[in-house]
C-alpha positions as a printed Julia matrix, in Angstrom:
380×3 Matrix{Float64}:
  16.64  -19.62    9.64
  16.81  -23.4     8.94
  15.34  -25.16    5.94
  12.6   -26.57    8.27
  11.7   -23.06    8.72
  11.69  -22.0     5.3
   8.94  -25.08    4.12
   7.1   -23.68    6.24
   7.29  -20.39    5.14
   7.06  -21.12    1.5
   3.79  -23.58    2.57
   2.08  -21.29    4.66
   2.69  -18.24    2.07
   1.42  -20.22   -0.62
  -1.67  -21.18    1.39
  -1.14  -24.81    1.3
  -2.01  -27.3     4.07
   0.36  -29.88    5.09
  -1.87  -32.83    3.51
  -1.95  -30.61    0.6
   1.69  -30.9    -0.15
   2.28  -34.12    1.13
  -0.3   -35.38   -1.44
   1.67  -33.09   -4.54
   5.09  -34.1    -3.37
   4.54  -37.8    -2.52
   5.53  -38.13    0.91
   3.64  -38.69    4.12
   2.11  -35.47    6.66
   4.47  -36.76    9.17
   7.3   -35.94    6.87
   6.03  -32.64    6.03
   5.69  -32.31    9.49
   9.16  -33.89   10.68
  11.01  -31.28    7.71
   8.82  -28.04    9.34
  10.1   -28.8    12.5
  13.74  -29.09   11.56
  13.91  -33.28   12.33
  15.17  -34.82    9.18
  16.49  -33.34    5.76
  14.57  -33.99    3.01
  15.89  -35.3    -0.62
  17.18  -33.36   -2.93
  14.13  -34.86   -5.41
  11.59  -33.94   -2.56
  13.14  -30.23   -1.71
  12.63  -30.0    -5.82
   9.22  -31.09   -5.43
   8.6   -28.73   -2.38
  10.14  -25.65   -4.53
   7.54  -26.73   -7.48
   4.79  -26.77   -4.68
   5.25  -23.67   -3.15
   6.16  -22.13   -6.25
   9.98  -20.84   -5.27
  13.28  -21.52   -6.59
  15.77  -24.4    -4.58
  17.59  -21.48   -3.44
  14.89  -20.27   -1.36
  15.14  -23.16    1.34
  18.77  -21.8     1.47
  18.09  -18.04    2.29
  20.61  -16.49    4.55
  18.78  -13.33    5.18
  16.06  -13.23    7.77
  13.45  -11.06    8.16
  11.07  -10.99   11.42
   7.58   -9.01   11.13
   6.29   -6.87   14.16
   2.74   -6.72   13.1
   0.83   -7.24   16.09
  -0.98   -3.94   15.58
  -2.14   -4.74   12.28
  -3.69   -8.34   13.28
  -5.68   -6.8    16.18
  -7.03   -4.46   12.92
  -7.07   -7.28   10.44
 -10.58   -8.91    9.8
  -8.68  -11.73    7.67
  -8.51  -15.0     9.43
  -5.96  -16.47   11.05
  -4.87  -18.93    7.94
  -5.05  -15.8     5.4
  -2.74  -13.41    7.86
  -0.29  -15.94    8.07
  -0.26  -16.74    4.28
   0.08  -12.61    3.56
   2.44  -12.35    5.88
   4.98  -14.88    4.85
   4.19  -13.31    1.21
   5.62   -9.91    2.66
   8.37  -11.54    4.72
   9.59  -13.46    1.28
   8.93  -10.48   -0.47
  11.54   -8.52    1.82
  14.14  -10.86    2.33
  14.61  -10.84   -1.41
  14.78   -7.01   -1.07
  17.43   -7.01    1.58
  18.86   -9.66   -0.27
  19.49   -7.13   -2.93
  20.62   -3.97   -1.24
  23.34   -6.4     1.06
  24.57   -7.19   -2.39
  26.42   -2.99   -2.23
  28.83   -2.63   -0.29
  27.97    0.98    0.92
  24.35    1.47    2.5
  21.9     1.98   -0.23
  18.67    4.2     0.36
  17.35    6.52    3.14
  16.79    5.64    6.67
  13.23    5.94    8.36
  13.55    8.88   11.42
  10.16   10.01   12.03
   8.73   11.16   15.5
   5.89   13.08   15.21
   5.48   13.02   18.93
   2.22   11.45   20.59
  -1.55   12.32   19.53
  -3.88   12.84   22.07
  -7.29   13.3    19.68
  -8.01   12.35   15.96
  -8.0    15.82   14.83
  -3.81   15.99   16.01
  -3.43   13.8    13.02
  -3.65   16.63   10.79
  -0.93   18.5    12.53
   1.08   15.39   11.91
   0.85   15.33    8.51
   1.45   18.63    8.16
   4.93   18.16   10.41
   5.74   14.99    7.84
   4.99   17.01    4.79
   7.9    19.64    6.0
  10.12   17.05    7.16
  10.41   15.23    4.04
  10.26   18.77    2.07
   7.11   17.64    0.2
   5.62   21.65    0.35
   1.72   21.7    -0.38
   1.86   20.53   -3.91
  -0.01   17.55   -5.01
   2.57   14.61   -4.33
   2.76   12.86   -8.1
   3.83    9.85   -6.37
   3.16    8.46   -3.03
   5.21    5.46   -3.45
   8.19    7.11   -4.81
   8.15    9.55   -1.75
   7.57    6.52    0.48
  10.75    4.9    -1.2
  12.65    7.75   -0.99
  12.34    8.01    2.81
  13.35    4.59    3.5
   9.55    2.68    3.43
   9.38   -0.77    2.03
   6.51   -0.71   -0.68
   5.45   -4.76   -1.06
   2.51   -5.04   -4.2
   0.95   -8.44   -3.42
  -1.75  -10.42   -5.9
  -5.28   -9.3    -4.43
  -6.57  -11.24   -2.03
 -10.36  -10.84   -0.83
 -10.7    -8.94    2.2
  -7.23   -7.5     2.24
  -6.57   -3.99    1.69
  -3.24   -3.13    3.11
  -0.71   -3.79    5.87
   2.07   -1.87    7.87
   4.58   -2.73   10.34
   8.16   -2.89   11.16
  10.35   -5.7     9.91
  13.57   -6.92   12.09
  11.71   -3.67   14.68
  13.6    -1.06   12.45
  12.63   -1.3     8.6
   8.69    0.73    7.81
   7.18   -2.24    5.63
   3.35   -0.92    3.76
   1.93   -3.72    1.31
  -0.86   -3.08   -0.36
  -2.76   -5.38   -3.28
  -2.37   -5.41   -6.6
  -5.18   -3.79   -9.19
  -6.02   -0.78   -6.73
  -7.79    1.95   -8.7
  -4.49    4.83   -8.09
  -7.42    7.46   -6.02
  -7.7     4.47   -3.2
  -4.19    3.21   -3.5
  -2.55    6.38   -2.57
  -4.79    6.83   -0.25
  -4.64    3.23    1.33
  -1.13    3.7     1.29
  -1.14    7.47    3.45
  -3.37    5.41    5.5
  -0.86    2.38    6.48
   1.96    5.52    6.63
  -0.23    6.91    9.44
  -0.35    3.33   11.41
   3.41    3.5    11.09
   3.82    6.81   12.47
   1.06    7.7    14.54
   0.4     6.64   18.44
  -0.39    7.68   21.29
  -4.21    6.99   21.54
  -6.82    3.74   21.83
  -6.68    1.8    18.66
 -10.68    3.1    17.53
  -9.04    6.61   17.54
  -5.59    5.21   15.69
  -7.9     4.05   13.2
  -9.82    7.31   12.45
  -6.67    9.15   13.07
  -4.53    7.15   10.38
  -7.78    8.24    8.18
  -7.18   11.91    9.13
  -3.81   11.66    8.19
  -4.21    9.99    5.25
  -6.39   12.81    3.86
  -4.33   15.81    5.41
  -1.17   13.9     3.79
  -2.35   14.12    0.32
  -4.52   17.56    0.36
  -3.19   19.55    3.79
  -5.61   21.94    5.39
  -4.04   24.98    3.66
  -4.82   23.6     0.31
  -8.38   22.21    0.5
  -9.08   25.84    1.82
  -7.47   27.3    -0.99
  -9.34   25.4    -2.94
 -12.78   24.82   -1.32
 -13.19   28.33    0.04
 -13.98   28.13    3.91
 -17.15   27.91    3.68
 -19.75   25.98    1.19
 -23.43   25.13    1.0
 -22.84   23.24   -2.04
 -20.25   21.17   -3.75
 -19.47   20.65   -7.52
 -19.16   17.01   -9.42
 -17.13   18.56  -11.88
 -15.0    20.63   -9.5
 -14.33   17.9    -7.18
 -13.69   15.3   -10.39
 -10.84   17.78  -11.35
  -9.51   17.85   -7.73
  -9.17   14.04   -8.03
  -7.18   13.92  -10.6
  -5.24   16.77   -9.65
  -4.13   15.42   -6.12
  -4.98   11.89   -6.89
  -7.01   11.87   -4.52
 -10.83   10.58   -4.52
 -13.63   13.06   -4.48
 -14.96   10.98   -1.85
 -11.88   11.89    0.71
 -12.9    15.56   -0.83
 -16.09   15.9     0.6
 -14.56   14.09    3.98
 -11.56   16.87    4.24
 -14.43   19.47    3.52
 -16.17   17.64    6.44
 -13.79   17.68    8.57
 -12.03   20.88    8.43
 -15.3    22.61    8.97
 -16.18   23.79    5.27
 -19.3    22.09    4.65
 -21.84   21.56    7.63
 -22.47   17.86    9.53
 -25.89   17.89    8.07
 -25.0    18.71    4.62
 -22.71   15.9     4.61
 -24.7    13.6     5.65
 -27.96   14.69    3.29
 -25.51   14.76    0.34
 -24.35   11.13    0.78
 -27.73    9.27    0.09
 -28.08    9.46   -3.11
 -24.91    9.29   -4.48
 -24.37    6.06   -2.74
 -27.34    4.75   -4.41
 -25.99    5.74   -7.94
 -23.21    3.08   -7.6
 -20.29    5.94   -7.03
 -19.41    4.34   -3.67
 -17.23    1.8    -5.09
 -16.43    3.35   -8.72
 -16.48    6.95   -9.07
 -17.39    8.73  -12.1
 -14.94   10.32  -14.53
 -11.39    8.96  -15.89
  -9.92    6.59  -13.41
  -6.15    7.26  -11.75
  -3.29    5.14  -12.87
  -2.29    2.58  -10.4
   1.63    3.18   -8.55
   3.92    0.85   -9.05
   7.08    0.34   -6.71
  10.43    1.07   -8.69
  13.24    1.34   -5.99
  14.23   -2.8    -6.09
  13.56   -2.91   -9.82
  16.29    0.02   -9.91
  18.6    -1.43   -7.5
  18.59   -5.07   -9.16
  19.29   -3.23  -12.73
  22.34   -1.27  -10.9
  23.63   -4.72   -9.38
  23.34   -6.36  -12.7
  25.89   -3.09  -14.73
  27.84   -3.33  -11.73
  28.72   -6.92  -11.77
  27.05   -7.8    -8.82
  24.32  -10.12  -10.05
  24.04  -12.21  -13.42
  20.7   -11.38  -15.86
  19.42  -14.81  -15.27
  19.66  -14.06  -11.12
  17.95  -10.71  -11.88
  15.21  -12.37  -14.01
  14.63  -14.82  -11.08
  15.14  -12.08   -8.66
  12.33  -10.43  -10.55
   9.92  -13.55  -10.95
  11.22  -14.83  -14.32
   9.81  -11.35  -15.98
  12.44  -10.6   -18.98
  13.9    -7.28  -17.51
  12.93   -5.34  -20.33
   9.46   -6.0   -19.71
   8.78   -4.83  -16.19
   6.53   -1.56  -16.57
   7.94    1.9   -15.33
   5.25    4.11  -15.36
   7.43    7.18  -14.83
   6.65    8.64  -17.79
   2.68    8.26  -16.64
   3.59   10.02  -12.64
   4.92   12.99  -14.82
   1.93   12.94  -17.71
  -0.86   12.67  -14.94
  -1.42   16.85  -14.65
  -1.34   17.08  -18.37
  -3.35   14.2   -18.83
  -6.25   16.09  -16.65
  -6.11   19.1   -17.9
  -6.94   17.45  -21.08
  -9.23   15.26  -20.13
 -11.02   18.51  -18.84
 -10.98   20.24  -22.27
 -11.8    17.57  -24.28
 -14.38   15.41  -22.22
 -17.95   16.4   -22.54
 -18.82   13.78  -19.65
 -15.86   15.93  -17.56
 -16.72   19.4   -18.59
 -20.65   19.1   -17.77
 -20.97   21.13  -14.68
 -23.4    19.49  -11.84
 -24.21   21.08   -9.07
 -24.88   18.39   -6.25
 -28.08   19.13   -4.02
 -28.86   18.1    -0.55
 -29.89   14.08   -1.42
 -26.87   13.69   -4.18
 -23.64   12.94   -2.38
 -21.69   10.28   -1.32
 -21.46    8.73    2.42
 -17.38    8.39    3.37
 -17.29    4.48    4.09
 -14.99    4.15    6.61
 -15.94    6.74    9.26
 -19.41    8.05   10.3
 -19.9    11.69   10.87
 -19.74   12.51   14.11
C-alpha cells in the first residue's frame, strides 16, 4: 500500500472530507486529491499536518502490512450509510494492521488458527445444531462461557472494540479472505455484548440459506451458543405457563446472558407457548426493560490477546516501551484495564448479589401482559 493510499485511509477512518483537511492542513482539495491518488508526495511539514489531522502517528503513512476486508455480507446487512461504513471500516482495517503488525514481530506463529465448517444450514432452527457442533469443537462443554471474547481469541478471532458510533452495533468478516475479524462498540452493557458478539460469530460461520434466514439464524446461534438446548431445559423445565423475574435475573448473570434472549430460547425450543410469549411482552416493554433491564448490570469484555502479545514483545526485546505505548494509543502500559480478575469474580459476584439484594431476592411472578417482546425477531 502506497502513502496515497494510506491518507486516504487515515481520512476516510477519521470521517473527514477532503475540504475538511485541506482547510486544517493548509493546502488545496486538489492536493489532497493529487496525494490520495498516489500523484505527488507531500512535505514532510504537510504529512505532519495530515498525521495531526487524522489523528495517527508519521509512521502510519509508512505501514508495510496490509490488510484487505471481505465484508460484502455485512454492508448488504448494514443500515449505516455509505460515508459511516467506510469510516468503520478503515477503523477496523487500521485497527488490524497494527495487530498483525504485532504478532509478525515473533518469529514463530503466535495464536490459533480459525478451522470451522459446520457444514451448510438449510432452516433457522439448524443453527442450534451448529452451535452445539462449535461448543464441542472448541471443548467449551455446557457451562456458562465466563468469557466470550477470550474463547473467541483463543480460537484465532480478531476482537476490534471501536468508540460507539450511532447506529452501529457490530461487524464480521474475513480480513486478507483468511483471518475471522468481529468488532463491536465500545460501552456495550456485557448481557448484549456477548451476545452481539455470538451473533457476528454466527455470520462468520453460518451459510447456506437467503440472507433474512442468515439473519434469524445468526440470532439462533447466538442464543444456543451461550445457553445450548440441554441447559435451558435443565434449567427451564420443558414445559412452563409462567416465567420468574427473579429466576430469569439470576440466569442472566449466571450465563451472561439477557433475560430477554431467556424468554426467546424458552420460545424457541418449545417451553413456553407462541401466545404466551407474545401476551407476556406488552407490558414489560412498556416498563422501559426493553433497552435496560432490571437488576445489577454485566461487566463489559474487554479484548486482552494484543495487549498480551505487545507486553511479551516488549520483555522479549522485540519492541521499545515508548513503541508499545504508541502501539497502545499513548495509554501508560500500566494503565490498560484487565478485567480478569472480574471474568473469574462474575459467579461469586451473583450469588451475592442474590443473598444480599432485596431488589434481587423479591420473587415476581410475571403474568400474561408482563413480559418483554424479543426486538430483533417476531414470533412466528
Amino acid at each position: 500500500m502506497n502513502i496515497g493510499n494510506r491518507i486516504r485511509q487515515a481520512r476516510v477512518a477519521a470521517g473527514l472530507s477532503v475540504r475538511d483537511v485541506a482547510k486544517t492542513v493548509g493546502v488545496s482539495r486538489n492536493a489532497i486529491y493529487r496525494y490520495e491518488r498516489g500523484e505527488i508526495m507531500p512535505r514532510a511539514s504537510v504529512l505532519v499536518g495530515l498525521a495531526g489531522a487524522f489523528g495517527v502517528d508519521i509512521e502510519f503513512f509508512f505501514r508495510r502490512t496490509q490488510v484487505e476486508l471481505c465484508a460484502s455480507a455485512y454492508r448488504k446487512r448494514s443500515r449505516l450509510g455509505k460515508k459511516q461504513q467506510e469510516s468503520i471500516e478503515a477503523r477496523i482495517t487500521s485497527s488490524l494492521e497494527t495487530y498483525l503488525s504485532v504478532e509478525d514481530l515473533f518469529p514463530e506463529r503466535i495464536g490459533a488458527e480459525f478451522h470451522v465448517d459446520l457444514g451448510a444450514i438449510k432452516s433457522v432452527s439448524d443453527a442450534e445444531s451448529a452451535a452445539d457442533r462449535l461448543r464441542d469443537l472448541w471443548d467449551l462443554g455446557s457451562d456458562p462461557i465466563d468469557s466470550v471474547i477470550f474463547a473467541l481469541e483463543e480460537h484465532g478471532v480478531k476482537v476490534v472494540v471501536l468508540d460507539r458510533v450511532e447506529g452501529f452495533d457490530g461487524f464480521s468478516c474475513y480480513a486478507n479472505h483468511t483471518i475471522p475479524v468481529i468488532a463491536i462498540p465500545a460501552g456495550m452493557a456485557g448481557d448484549r455484548q456477548r451476545f452481539t458478539l455470538a451473533h457476528e460469530l454466527g455470520h462468520l460461520v453460518l451459510y447456506g440459506s437467503d440472507q433474512r434466514d442468515i439473519e434469524k439464524a445468526a440470532h439462533r446461534f447466538a442464543g444456543a451458543f451461550l445457553a445450548p438446548a440441554k441447559v435451558v431445559i435443565g434449567e427451564l423445565g420443558e414445559k412452563r405457563s409462567r416465567l420468574d423475574l427473579t429466576e430469569l435475573r439470576i440466569l442472566k448473570q449466571t450465563y451472561g446472558m439477557s433475560m430477554q434472549a431467556w424468554v426467546r430460547r424458552a420460545y424457541d425450543l418449545g417451553i413456553i407457548s407462541g401466545s404466551y410469549y407474545k401476551a407476556l411482552c406488552r407490558t414489560f416493554g412498556s416498563r422501559g426493560w426493553r433497552k435496560e433491564e432490571p437488576g445489577q448490570p454485566l461487566p463489559e469484555e474487554k479484548p486482552v490477546r494484543m495487549l498480551l502479545l505487545v507486553h511479551r514483545a516488549v520483555a522479549e526485546g522485540l519492541l521499545t516501551p515508548t513503541a508499545a505505548e504508541e502501539i497502545l494509543e499513548h495509554k501508560r502500559m500500566s494503565e490498560v484495564e484487565i478485567d480478569e480478575e472480574a471474568l473469574a469474580m462474575r459467579a461469586a459476584e451473583a450469588a451475592a448479589l442474590y443473598r444480599s439484594s432485596d431488589e434481587v431476592t423479591e420473587w415476581t411472578r410475571l403474568d400474561q401482559e408482563e413480559f418483554l417482546e424479543y426486538d430483533q425477531m417476531d414470533a412466528d
